[in-house]
PyMOL Python script that loads the backbone (N, CA, C, O; Angstrom):
from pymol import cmd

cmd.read_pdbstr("""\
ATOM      1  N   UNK A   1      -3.459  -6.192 -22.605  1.00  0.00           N
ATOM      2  CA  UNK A   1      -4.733  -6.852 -22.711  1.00  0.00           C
ATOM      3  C   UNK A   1      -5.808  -5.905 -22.173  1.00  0.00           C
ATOM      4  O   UNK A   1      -5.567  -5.295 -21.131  1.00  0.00           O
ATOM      5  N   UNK A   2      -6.862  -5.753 -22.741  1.00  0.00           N
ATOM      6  CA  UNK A   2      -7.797  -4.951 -22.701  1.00  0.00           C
ATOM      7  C   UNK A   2      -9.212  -5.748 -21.843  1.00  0.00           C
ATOM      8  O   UNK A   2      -9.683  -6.830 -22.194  1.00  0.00           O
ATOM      9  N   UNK A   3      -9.619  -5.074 -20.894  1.00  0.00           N
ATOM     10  CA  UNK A   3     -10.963  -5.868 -19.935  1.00  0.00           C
ATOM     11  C   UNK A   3     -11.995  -4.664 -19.865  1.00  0.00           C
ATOM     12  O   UNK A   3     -11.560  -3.513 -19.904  1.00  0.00           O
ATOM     13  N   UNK A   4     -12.967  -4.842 -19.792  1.00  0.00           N
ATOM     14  CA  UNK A   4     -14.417  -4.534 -19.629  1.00  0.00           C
ATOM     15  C   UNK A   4     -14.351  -4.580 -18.043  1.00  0.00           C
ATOM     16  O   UNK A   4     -14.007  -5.702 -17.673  1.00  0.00           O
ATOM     17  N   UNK A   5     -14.501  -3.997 -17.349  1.00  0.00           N
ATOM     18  CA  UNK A   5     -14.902  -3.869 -16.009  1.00  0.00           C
ATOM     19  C   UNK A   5     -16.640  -2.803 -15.536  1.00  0.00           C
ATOM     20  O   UNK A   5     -17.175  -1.898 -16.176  1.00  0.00           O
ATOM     21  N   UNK A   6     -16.936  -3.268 -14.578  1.00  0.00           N
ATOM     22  CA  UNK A   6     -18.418  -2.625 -14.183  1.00  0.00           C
ATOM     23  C   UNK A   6     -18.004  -1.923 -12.721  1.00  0.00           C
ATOM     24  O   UNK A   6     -17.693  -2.831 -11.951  1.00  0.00           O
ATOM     25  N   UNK A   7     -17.901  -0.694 -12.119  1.00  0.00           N
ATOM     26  CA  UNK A   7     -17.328  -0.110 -11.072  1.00  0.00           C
ATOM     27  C   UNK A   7     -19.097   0.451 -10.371  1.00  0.00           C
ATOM     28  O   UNK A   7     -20.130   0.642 -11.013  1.00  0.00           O
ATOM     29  N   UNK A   8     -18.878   0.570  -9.010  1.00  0.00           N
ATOM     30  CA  UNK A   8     -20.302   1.051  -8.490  1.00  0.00           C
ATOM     31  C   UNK A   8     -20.300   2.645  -8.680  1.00  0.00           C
ATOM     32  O   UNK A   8     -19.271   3.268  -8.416  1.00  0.00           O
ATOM     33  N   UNK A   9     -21.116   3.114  -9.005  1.00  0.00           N
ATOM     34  CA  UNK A   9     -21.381   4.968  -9.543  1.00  0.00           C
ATOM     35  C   UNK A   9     -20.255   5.484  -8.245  1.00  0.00           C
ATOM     36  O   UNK A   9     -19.270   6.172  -8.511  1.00  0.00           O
ATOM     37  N   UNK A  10     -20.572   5.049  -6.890  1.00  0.00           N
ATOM     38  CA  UNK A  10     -19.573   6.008  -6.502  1.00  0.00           C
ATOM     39  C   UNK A  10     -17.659   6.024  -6.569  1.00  0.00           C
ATOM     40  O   UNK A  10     -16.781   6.886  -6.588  1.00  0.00           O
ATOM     41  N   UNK A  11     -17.711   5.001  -6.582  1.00  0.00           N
ATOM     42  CA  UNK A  11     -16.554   4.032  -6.407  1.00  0.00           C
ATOM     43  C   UNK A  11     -15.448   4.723  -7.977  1.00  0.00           C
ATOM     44  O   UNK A  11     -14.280   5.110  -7.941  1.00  0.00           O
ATOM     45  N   UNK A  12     -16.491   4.639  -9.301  1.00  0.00           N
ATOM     46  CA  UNK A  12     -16.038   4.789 -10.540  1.00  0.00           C
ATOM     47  C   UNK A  12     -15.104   7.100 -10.180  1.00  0.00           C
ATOM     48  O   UNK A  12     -14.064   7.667 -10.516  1.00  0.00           O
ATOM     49  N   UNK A  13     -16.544   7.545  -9.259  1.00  0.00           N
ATOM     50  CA  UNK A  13     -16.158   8.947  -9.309  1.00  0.00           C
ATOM     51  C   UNK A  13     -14.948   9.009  -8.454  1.00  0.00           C
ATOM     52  O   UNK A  13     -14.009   9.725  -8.800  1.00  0.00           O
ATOM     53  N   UNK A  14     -14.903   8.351  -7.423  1.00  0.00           N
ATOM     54  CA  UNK A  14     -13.539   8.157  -6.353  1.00  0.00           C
ATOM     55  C   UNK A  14     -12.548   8.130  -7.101  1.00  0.00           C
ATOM     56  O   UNK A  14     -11.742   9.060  -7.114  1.00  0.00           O
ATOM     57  N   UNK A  15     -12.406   6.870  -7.994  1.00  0.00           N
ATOM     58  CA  UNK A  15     -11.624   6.795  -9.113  1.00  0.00           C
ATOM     59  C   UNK A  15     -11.022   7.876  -9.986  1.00  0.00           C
ATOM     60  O   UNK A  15      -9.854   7.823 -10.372  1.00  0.00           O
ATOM     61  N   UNK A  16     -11.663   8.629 -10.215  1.00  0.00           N
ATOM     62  CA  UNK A  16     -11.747   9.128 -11.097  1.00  0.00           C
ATOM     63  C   UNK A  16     -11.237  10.916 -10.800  1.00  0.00           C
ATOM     64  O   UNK A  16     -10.776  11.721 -11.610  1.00  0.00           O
ATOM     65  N   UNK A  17     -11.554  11.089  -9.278  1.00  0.00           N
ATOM     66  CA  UNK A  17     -11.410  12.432  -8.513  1.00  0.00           C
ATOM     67  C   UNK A  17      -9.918  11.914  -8.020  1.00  0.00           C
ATOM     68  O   UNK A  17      -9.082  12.817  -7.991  1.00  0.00           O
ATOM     69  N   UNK A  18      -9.460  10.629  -7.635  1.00  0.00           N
ATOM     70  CA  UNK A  18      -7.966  10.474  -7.389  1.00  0.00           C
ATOM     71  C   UNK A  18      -7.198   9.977  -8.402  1.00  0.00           C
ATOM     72  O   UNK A  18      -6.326   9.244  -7.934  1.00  0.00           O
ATOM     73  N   UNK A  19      -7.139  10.083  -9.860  1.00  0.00           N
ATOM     74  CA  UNK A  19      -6.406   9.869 -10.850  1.00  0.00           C
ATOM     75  C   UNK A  19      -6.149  11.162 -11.730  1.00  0.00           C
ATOM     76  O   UNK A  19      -5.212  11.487 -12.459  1.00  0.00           O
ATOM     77  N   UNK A  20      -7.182  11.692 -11.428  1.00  0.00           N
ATOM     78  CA  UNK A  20      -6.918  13.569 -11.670  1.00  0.00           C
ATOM     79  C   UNK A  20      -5.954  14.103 -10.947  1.00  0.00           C
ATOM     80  O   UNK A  20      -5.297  15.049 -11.380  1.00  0.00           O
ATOM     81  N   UNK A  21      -5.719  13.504  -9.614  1.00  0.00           N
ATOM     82  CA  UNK A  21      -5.080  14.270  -8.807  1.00  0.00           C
ATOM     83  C   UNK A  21      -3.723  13.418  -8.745  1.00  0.00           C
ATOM     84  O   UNK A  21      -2.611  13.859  -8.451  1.00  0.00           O
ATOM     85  N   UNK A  22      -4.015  12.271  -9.044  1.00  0.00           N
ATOM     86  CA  UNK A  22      -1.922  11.871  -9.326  1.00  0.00           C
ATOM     87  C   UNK A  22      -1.763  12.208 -10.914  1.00  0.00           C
ATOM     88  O   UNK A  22      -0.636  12.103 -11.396  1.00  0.00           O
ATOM     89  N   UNK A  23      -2.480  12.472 -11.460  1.00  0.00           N
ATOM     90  CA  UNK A  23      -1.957  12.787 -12.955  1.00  0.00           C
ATOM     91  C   UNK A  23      -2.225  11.734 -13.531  1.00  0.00           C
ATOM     92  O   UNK A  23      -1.251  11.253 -14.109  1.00  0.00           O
ATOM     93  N   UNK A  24      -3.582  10.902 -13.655  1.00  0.00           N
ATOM     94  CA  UNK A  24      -2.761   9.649 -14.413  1.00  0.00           C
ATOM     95  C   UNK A  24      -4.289   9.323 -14.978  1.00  0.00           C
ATOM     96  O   UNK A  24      -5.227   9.863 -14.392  1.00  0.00           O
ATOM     97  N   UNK A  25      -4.489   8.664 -15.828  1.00  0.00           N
ATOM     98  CA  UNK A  25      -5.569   8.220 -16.442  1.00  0.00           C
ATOM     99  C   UNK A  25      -6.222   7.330 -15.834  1.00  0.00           C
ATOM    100  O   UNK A  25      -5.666   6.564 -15.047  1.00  0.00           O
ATOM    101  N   UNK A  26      -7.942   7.267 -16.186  1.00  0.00           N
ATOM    102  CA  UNK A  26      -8.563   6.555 -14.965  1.00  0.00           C
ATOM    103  C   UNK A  26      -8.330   4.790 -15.083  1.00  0.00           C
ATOM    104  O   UNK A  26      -8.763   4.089 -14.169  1.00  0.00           O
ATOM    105  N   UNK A  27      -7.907   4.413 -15.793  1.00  0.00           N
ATOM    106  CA  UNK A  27      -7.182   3.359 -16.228  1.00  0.00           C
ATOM    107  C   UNK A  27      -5.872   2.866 -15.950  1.00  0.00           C
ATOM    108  O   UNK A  27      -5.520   1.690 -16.040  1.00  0.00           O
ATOM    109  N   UNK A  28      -5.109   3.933 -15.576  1.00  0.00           N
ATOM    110  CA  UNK A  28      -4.069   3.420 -14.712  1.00  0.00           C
ATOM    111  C   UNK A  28      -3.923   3.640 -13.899  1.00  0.00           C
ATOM    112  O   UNK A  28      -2.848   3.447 -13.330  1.00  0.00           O
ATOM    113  N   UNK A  29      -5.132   4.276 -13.277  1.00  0.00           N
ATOM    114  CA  UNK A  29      -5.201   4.370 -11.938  1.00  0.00           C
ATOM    115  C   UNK A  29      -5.590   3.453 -11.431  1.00  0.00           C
ATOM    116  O   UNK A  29      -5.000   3.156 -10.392  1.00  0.00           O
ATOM    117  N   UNK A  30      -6.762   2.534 -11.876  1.00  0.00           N
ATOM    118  CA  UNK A  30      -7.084   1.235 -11.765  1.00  0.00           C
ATOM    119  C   UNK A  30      -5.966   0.276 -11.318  1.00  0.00           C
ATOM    120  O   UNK A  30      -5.782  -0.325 -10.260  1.00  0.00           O
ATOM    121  N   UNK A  31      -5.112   0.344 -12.765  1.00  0.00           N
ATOM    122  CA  UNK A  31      -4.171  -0.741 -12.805  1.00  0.00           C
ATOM    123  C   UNK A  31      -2.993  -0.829 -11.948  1.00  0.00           C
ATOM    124  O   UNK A  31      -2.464  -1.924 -11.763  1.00  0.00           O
ATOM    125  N   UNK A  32      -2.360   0.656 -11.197  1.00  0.00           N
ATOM    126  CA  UNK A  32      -1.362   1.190 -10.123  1.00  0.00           C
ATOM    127  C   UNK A  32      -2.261   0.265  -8.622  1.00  0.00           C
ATOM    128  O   UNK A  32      -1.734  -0.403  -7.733  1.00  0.00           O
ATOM    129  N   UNK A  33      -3.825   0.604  -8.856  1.00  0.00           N
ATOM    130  CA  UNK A  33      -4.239  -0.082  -7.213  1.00  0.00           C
ATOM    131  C   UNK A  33      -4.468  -1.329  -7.622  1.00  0.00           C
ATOM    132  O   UNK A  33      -4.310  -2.160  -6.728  1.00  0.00           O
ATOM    133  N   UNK A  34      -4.781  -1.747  -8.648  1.00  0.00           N
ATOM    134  CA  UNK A  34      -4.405  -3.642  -8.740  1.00  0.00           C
ATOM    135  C   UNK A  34      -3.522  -4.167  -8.456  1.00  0.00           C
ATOM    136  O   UNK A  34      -3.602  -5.347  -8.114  1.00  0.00           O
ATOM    137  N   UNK A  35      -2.522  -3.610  -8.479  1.00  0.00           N
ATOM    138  CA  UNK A  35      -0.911  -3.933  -8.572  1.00  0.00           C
ATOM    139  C   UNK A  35      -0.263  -4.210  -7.137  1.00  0.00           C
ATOM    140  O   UNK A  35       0.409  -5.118  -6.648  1.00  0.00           O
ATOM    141  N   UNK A  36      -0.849  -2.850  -6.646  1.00  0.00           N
ATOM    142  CA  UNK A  36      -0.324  -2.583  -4.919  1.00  0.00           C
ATOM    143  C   UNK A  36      -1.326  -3.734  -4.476  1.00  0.00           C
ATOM    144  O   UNK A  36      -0.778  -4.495  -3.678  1.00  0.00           O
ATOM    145  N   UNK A  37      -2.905  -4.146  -4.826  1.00  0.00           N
ATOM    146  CA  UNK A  37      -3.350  -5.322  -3.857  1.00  0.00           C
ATOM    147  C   UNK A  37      -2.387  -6.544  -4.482  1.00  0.00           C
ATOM    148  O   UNK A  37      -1.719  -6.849  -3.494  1.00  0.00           O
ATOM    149  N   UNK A  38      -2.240  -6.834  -4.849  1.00  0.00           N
ATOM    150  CA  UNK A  38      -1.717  -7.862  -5.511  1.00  0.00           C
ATOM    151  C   UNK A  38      -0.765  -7.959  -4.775  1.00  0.00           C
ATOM    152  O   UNK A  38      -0.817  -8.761  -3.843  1.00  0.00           O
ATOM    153  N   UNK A  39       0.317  -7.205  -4.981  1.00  0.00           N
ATOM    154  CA  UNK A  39       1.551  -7.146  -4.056  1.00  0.00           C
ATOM    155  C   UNK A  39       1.066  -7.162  -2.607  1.00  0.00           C
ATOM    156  O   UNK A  39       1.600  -8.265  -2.487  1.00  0.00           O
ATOM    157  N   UNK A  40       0.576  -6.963  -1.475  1.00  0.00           N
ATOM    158  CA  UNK A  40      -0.292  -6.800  -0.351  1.00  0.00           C
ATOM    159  C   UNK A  40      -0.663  -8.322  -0.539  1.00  0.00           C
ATOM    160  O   UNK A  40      -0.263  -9.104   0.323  1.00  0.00           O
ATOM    161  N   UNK A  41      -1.237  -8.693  -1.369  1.00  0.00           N
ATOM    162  CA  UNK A  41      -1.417 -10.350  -1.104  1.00  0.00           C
ATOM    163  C   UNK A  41      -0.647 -11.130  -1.036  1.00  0.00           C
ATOM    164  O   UNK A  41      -0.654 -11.834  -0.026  1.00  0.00           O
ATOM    165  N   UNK A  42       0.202 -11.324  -1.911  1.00  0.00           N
ATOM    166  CA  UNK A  42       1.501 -11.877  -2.148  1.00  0.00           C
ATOM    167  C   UNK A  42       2.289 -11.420  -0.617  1.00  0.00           C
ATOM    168  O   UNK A  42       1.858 -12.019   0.368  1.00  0.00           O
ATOM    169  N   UNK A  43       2.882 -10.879  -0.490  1.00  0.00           N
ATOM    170  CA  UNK A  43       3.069 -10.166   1.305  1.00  0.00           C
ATOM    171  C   UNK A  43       2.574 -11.310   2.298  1.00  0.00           C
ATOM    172  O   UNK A  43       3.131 -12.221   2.911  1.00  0.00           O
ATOM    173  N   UNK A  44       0.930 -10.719   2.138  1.00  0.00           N
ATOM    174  CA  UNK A  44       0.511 -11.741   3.624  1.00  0.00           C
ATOM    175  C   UNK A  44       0.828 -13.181   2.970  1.00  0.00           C
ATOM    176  O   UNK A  44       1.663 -13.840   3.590  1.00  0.00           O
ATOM    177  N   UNK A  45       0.274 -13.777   1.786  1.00  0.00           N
ATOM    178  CA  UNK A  45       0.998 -15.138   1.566  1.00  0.00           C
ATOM    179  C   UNK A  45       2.526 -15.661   2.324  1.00  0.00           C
ATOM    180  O   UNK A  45       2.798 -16.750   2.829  1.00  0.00           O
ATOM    181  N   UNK A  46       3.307 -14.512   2.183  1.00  0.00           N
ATOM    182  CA  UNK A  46       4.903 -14.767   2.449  1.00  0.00           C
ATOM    183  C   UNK A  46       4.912 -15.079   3.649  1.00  0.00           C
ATOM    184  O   UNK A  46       5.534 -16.088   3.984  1.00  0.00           O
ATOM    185  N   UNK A  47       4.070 -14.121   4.828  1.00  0.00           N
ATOM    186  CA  UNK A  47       3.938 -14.158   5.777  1.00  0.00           C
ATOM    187  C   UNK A  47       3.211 -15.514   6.483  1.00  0.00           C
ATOM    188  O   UNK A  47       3.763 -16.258   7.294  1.00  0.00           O
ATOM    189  N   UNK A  48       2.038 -15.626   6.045  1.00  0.00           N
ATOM    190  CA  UNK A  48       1.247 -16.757   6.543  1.00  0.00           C
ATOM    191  C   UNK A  48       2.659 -18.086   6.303  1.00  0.00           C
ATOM    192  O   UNK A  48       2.837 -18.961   7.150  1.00  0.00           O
ATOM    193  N   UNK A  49       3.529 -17.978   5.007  1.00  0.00           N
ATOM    194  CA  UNK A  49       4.274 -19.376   4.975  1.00  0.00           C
ATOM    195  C   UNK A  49       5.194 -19.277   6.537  1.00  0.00           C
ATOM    196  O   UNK A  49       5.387 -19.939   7.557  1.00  0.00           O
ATOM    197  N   UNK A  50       5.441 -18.431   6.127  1.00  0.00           N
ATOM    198  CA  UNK A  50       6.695 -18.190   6.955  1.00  0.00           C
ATOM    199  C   UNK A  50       6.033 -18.691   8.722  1.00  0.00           C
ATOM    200  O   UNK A  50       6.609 -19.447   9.504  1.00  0.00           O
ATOM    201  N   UNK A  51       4.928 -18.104   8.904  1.00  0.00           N
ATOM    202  CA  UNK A  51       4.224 -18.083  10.464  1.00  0.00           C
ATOM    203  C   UNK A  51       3.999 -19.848  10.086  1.00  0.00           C
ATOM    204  O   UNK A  51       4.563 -20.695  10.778  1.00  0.00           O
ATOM    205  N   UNK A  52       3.405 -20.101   9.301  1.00  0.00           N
ATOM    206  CA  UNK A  52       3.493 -21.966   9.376  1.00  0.00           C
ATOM    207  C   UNK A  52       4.786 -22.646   9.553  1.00  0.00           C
ATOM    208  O   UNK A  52       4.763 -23.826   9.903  1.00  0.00           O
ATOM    209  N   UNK A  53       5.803 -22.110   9.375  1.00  0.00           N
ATOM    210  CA  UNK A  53       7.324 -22.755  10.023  1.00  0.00           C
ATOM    211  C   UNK A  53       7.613 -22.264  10.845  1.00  0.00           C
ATOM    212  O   UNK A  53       8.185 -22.965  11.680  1.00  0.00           O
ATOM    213  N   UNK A  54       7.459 -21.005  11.127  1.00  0.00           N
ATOM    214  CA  UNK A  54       8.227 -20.489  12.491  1.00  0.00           C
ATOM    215  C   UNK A  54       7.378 -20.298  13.655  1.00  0.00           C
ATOM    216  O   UNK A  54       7.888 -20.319  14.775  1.00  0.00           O
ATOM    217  N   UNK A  55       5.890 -20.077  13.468  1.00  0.00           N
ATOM    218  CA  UNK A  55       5.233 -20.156  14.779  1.00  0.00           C
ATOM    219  C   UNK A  55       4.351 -18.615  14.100  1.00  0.00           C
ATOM    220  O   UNK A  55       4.535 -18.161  12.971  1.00  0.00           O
ATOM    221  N   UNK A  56       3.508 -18.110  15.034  1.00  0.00           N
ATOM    222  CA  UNK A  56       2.821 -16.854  14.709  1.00  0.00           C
ATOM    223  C   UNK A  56       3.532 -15.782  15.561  1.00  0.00           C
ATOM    224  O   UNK A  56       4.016 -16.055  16.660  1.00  0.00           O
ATOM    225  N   UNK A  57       3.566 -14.836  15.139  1.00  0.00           N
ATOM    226  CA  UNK A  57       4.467 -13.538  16.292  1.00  0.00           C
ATOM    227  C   UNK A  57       3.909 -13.687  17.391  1.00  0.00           C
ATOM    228  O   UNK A  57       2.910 -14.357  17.650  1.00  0.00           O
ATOM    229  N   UNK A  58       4.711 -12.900  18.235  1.00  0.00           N
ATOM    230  CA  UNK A  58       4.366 -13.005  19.537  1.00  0.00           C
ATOM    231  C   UNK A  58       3.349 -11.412  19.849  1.00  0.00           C
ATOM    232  O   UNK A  58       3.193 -10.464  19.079  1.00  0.00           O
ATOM    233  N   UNK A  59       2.961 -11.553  20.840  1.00  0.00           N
ATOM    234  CA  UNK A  59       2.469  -9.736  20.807  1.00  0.00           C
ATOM    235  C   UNK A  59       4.112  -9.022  21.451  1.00  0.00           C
ATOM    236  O   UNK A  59       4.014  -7.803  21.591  1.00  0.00           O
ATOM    237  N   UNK A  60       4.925  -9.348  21.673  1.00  0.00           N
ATOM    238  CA  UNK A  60       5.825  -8.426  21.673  1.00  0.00           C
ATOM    239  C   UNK A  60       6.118  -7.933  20.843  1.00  0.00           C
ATOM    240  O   UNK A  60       6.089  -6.707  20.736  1.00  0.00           O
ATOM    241  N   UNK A  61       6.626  -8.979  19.688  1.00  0.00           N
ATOM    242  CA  UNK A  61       7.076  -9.227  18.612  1.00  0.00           C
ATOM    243  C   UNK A  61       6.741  -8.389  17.849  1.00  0.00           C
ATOM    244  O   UNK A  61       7.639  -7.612  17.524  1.00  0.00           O
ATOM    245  N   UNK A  62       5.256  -8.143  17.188  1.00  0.00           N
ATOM    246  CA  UNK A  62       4.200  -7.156  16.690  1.00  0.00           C
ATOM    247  C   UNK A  62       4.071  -5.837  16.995  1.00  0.00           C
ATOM    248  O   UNK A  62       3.885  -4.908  16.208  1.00  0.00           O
ATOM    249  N   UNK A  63       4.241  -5.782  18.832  1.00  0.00           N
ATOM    250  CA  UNK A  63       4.295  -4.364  19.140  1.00  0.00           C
ATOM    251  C   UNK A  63       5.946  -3.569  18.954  1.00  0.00           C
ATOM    252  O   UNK A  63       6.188  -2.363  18.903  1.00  0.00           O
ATOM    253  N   UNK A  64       6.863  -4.686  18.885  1.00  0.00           N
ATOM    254  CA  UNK A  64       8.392  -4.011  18.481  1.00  0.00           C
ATOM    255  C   UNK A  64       8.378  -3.742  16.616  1.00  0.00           C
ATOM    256  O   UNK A  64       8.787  -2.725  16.056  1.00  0.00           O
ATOM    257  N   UNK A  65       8.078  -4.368  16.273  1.00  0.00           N
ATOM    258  CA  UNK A  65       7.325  -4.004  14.703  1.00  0.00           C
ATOM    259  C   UNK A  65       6.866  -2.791  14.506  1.00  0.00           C
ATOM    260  O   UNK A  65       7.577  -1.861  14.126  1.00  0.00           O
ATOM    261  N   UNK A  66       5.626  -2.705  14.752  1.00  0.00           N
ATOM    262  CA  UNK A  66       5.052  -1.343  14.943  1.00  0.00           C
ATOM    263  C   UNK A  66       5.877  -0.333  15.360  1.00  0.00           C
ATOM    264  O   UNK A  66       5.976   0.587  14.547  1.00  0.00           O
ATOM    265  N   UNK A  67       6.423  -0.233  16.250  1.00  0.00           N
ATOM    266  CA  UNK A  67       7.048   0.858  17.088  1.00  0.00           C
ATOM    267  C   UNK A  67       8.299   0.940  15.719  1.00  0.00           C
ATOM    268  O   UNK A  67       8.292   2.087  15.272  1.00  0.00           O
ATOM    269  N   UNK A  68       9.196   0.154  15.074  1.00  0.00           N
ATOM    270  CA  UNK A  68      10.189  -0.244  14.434  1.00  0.00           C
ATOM    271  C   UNK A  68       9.537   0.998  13.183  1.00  0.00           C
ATOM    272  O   UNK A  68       9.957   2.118  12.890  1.00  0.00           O
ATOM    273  N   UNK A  69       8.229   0.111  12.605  1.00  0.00           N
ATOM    274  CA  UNK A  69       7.460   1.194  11.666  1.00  0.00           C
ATOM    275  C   UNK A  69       7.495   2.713  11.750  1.00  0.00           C
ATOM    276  O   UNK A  69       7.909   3.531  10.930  1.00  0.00           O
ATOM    277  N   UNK A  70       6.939   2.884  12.984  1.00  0.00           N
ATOM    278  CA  UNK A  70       6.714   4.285  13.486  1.00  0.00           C
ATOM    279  C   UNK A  70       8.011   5.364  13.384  1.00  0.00           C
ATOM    280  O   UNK A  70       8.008   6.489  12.883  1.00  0.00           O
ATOM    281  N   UNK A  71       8.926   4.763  13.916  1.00  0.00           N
ATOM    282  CA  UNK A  71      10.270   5.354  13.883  1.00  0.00           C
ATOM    283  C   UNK A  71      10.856   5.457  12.295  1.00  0.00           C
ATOM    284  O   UNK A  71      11.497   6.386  11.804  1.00  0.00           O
ATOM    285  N   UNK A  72      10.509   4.444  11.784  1.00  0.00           N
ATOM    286  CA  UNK A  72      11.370   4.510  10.048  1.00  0.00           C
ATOM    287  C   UNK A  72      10.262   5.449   9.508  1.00  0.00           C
ATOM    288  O   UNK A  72      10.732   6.465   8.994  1.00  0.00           O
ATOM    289  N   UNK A  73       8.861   5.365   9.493  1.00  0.00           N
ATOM    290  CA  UNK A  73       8.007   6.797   9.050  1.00  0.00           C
ATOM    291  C   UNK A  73       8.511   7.744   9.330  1.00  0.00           C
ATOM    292  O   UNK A  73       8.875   8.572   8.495  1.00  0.00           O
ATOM    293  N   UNK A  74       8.648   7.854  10.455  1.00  0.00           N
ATOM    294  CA  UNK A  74       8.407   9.605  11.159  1.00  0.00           C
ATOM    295  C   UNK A  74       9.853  10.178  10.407  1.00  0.00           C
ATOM    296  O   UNK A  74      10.052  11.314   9.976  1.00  0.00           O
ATOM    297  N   UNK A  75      10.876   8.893  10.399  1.00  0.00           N
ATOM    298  CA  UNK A  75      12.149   9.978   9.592  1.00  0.00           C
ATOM    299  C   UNK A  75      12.467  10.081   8.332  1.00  0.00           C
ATOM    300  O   UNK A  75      13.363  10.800   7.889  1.00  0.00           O
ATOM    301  N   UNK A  76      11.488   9.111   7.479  1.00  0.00           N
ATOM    302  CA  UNK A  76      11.310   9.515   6.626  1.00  0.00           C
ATOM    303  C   UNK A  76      10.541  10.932   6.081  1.00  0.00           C
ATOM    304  O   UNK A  76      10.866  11.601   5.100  1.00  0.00           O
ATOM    305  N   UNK A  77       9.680  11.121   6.804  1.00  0.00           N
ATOM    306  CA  UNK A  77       8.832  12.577   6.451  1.00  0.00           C
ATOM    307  C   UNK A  77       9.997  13.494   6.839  1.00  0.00           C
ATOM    308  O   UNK A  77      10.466  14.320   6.056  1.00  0.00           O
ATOM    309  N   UNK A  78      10.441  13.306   8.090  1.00  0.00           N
ATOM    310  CA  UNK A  78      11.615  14.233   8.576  1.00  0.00           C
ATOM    311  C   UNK A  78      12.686  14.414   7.405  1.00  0.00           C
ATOM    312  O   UNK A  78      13.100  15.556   7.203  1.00  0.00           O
ATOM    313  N   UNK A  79      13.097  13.505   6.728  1.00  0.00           N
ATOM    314  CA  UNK A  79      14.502  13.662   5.507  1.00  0.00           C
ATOM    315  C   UNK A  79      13.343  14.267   4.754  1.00  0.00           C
ATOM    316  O   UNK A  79      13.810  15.338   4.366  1.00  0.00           O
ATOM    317  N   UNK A  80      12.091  14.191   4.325  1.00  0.00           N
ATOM    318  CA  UNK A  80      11.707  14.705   3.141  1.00  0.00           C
ATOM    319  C   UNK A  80      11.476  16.363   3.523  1.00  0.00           C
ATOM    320  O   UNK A  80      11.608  17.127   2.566  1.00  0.00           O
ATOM    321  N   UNK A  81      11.187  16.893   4.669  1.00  0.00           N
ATOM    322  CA  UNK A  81      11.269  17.972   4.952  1.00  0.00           C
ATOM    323  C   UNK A  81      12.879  18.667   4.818  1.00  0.00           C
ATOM    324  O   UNK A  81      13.173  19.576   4.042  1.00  0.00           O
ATOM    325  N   UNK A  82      13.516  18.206   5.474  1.00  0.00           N
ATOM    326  CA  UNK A  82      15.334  18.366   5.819  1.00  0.00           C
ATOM    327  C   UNK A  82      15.513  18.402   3.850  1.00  0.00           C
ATOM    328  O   UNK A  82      16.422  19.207   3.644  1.00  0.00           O
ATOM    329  N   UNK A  83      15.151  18.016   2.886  1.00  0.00           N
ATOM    330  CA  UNK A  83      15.370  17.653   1.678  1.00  0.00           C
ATOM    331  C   UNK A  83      15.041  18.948   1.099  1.00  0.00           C
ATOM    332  O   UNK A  83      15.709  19.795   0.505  1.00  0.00           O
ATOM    333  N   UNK A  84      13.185  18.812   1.620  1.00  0.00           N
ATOM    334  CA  UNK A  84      12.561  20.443   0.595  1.00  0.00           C
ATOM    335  C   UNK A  84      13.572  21.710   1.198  1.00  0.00           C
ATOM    336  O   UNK A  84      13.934  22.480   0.308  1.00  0.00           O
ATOM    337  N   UNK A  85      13.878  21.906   2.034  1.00  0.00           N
ATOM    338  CA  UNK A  85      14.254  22.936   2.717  1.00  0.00           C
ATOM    339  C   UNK A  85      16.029  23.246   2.033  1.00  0.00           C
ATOM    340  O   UNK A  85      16.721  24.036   2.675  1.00  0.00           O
ATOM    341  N   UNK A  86      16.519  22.711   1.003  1.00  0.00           N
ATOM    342  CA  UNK A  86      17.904  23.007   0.584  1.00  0.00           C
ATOM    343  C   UNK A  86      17.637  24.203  -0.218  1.00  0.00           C
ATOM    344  O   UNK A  86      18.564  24.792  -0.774  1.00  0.00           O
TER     345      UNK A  86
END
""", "prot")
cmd.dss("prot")
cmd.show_as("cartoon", "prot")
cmd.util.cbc("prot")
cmd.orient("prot")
């Protein structure tokens, strides 16, 4: 399905300077970051249900999260280095 959209002058060049640079047309570049908000909404939806039955995190809870995050990043970049390097 085909849409007409109106983008602000700078917003359209942003666009347009990061779809050059993943390779991809400025149109699906659009449609790749519609996709990821979408998904990102759907997410916090899951979340907000879930915090209405179970309660809202705790700040421990949040800060063992984070830290949980931090650690699965950092080794991921680490395997992707350990990877380029064969």
């Amino acid at each position: 399905m085909k849409r007409s959209v109106s983008l602000n002058d700078d917003v359209a060049s942003a666009v347009e300077v990061a779809a050059l640079e993943d390779n991809m047309s400025f149109s699906g570049w659009l449609s790749a970051a519609a996709e990821r908000q979408l998904r990102v909404r759907q997410g916090l939806r899951g979340v907000a249900a879930w915090e209405s039955e179970a309660g809202g995190l705790t700040d421990e809870e949040i800060a063992a999260g984070e830290a949980l995050l931090a650690r699965l990043l950092s080794g991921v970049s680490g395997m992707a280095s350990r990877v380029r390097r064969r």
